[in-house]
C-alpha positions as CSV (number, residue, x, y, z in Angstrom):
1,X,50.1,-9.8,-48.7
2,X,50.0,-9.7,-52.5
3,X,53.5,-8.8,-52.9
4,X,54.7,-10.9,-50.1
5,X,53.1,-14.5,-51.9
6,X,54.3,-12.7,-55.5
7,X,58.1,-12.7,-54.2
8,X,57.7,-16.4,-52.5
9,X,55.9,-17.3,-55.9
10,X,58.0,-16.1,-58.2
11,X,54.6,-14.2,-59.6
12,X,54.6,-11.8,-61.8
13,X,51.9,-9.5,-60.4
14,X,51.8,-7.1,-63.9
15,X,50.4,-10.2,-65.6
16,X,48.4,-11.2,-62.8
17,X,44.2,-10.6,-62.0
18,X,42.5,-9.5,-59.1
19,X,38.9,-10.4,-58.7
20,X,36.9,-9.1,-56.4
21,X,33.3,-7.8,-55.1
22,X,34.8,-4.6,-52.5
23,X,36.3,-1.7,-53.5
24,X,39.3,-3.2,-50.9
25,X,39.7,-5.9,-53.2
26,X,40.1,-3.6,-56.4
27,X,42.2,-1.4,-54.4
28,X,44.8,-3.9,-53.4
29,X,44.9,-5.1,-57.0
30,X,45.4,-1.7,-58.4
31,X,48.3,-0.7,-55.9
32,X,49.8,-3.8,-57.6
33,X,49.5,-3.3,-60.6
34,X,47.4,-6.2,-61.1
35,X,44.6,-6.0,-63.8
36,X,41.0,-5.5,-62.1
37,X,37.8,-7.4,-62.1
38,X,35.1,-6.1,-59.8
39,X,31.9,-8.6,-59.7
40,X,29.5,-5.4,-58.6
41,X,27.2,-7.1,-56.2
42,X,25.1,-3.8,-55.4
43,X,26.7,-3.7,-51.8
44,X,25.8,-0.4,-49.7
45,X,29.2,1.0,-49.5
46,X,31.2,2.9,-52.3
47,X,32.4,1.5,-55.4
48,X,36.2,1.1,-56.4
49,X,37.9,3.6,-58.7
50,X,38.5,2.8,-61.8
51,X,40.6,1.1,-63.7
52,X,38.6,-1.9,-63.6
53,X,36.4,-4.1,-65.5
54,X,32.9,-4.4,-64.3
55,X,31.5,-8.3,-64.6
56,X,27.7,-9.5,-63.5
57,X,29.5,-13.0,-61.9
58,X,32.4,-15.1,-62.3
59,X,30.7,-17.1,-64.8
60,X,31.3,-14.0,-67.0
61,X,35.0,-13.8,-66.7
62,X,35.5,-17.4,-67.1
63,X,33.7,-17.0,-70.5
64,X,36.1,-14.0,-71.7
65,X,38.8,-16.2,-70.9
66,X,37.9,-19.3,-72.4
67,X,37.5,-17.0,-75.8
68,X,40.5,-15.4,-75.0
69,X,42.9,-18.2,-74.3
Protein backbone atom coordinates (compact mmCIF):
# COMPACT_ATOMS: atom_id res chain seq x y z
CA UNK A 1 0.00 0.00 0.00
CA UNK A 2 2.86 2.37 0.89
CA UNK A 3 4.70 1.82 -2.18
CA UNK A 4 1.69 1.64 -4.34
CA UNK A 5 0.50 5.62 -3.19
CA UNK A 6 4.53 6.48 -3.17
CA UNK A 7 4.71 5.58 -7.08
CA UNK A 8 1.11 7.38 -7.84
CA UNK A 9 2.52 10.28 -5.56
CA UNK A 10 5.63 10.79 -6.82
CA UNK A 11 6.77 10.23 -2.91
CA UNK A 12 9.94 9.74 -1.99
CA UNK A 13 9.43 7.20 0.80
CA UNK A 14 13.47 7.49 2.09
CA UNK A 15 12.48 10.98 3.10
CA UNK A 16 9.24 10.06 4.26
CA UNK A 17 7.80 9.20 8.27
CA UNK A 18 5.81 6.54 9.51
CA UNK A 19 3.93 7.08 12.64
CA UNK A 20 2.42 4.65 14.37
CA UNK A 21 1.21 2.94 17.78
CA UNK A 22 1.62 -1.20 16.45
CA UNK A 23 4.51 -2.84 15.79
CA UNK A 24 2.52 -3.45 12.08
CA UNK A 25 2.75 0.16 11.62
CA UNK A 26 6.61 0.35 12.44
CA UNK A 27 7.03 -2.72 10.37
CA UNK A 28 5.60 -1.44 7.25
CA UNK A 29 7.54 1.73 7.59
CA UNK A 30 10.75 -0.02 8.08
CA UNK A 31 10.34 -2.48 5.04
CA UNK A 32 10.17 0.99 3.27
CA UNK A 33 12.65 2.56 4.33
CA UNK A 34 10.67 5.11 5.87
CA UNK A 35 11.98 6.74 9.13
CA UNK A 36 10.04 5.37 12.32
CA UNK A 37 7.91 6.94 15.05
CA UNK A 38 6.20 4.50 17.43
CA UNK A 39 3.79 6.47 19.96
CA UNK A 40 4.14 3.36 22.69
CA UNK A 41 0.63 3.20 23.98
CA UNK A 42 1.40 0.18 26.53
CA UNK A 43 -0.70 -2.25 24.22
CA UNK A 44 -0.60 -6.02 25.31
CA UNK A 45 1.08 -7.34 22.34
CA UNK A 46 4.88 -7.11 21.39
CA UNK A 47 6.73 -4.05 20.59
CA UNK A 48 8.33 -3.20 17.10
CA UNK A 49 12.04 -3.79 16.40
CA UNK A 50 14.03 -1.14 16.31
CA UNK A 51 15.08 1.25 14.35
CA UNK A 52 12.58 3.54 15.72
CA UNK A 53 12.04 6.54 17.77
CA UNK A 54 9.97 6.07 20.75
CA UNK A 55 7.49 9.32 21.40
CA UNK A 56 4.81 9.63 24.61
CA UNK A 57 2.05 11.33 21.87
CA UNK A 58 1.84 13.15 18.75
CA UNK A 59 2.12 16.34 20.45
CA UNK A 60 5.77 15.33 20.97
CA UNK A 61 6.70 14.86 17.38
CA UNK A 62 5.03 17.91 16.27
CA UNK A 63 7.26 19.80 18.86
CA UNK A 64 10.69 18.13 17.38
CA UNK A 65 9.53 19.26 14.15
CA UNK A 66 8.52 22.67 14.74
CA UNK A 67 12.36 23.05 16.31
CA UNK A 68 13.58 21.17 13.54
CA UNK A 69 12.05 22.87 10.52
Amino acid sequence: MLINAAQKLNIKLNESIVVGDRWRDIQAGQTVNCKCYYINNNYKERKPKKPYIEISHLKELVKEFKKNY
